[in-house]
Phi, psi and omega in degrees: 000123150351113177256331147040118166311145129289125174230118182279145139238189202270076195263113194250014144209225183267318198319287183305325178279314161323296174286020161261290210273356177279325211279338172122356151323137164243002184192135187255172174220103126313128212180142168250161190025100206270324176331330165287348212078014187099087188235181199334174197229149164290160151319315198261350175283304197310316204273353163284338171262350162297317181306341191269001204203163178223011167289147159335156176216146163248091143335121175276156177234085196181107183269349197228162143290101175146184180250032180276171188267351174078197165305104199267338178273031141244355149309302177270353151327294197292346156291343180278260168321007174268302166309285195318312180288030166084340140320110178245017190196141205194152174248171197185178181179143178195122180250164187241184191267025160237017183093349172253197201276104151358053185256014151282327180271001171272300187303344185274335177261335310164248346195307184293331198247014145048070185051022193284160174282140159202158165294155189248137194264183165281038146288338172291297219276029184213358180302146167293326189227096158319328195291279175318297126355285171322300180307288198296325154258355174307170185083324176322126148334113171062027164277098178239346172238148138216167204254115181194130188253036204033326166262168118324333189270337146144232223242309150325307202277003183228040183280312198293356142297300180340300161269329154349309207270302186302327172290342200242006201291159177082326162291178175297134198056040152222022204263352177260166204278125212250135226214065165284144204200128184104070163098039181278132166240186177277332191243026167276329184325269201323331194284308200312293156352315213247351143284353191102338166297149182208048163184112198254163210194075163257166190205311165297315177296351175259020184198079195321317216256010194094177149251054156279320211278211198238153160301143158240144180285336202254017149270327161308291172320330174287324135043224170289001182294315200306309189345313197262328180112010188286000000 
């Protein structure tokens, strides 16, 4: 069996998926506007980058900036229309305003999406309780990720949950595959690596020039070395 790291990068048309899957992607997250941080894609961008890659995609499902749910039936429209464009896989996240989980409007989209597999984003990292948050969505349907820099503040302030989290993988609410992400760096890899994460999750860093500029495969591709240990 394969021990192979994943490593998602961030993709906002074919262009960033071509060079992501040339470059040693095993899986992309789609988006538009990153300047919000990343919501939902149109239909026809998602069915140009499925025709263009034959790797997995994950769809943000996030209509607003921030990690409240906006309009939650409109949220299961864009979920509805994601699918029909051939998304079979998908991220999401939703806090109320006191830090815990949304959980009507994660289930109510959860609900649209028929067991499809998906992330929980880094709305964990804005949480009142990580602990709890966990608990409170296990069980959920096609929950298999979660996206996390541990901190809010990103990936330095938030190793020591990381591995923490990572040590506990397999308890109730922890049995999904931890997804780092958010100020990730080459040289946080060998430790992470060396807790047991196995799955990694960039998007600037895969784009030398900003995001004006295109994914470079061969900023991926540096990566995936670390990845492999090369």
């Amino acid at each position: 069996m394969s021990t192979r790291a994943v490593l998602e990068v961030i993709a906002l048309d074919a262009e960033d998926a071509v060079a992501a899957q040339a470059g040693g992607a095993d899986r992309l997250e789609l988006v538009t506007d990153m300047a919000a941080d990343g919501l939902t894609p149109r239909p026809g961008t998602v069915a140009a980058i499925r025709a263009a890659v034959d790797i997995p995609l994950r769809v943000m499902l996030r209509n607003v900036d921030g990690f409240a749910a906006g309009e939650v039936d409109r949220l299961v429209d864009a979920a509805r229309e994601m699918r029909g464009a051939g998304a079979r896989e998908f991220v999401l996240g939703f806090l109320d305003a006191h830090g815990g989980v949304d959980v009507y409007a994660v289930e109510r989209v959860v609900a649209e999406l028929s067991g499809c597999a998906w992330t929980f984003h880094r709305a964990i990292d804005g949480a009142a309780d990580r602990d709890a948050l966990r608990k409170q969505l296990d069980g959920l349907p096609g929950l298999d990720t979660y996206l996390t820099a541990g901190a809010a503040g990103g990936v330095d302030d938030g190793l020591p949950t990381l591995f923490a989290e990572a040590a506990r993988r397999g308890e109730p609410g922890y049995q999904q595959q931890i997804l780092v992400g958010g100020g990730l760096r080459l040289e946080h890899v060998p430790r992470l690596l060396e807790a047991g994460i196995d799955a990694f999750h960039i998007g600037g860093a895969a784009r030398p020039e900003g995001w004006a500029g295109p994914v470079s495969a061969a900023a991926v591709a540096e990566w995936r070395r670390a990845l492999d240990g090369v």
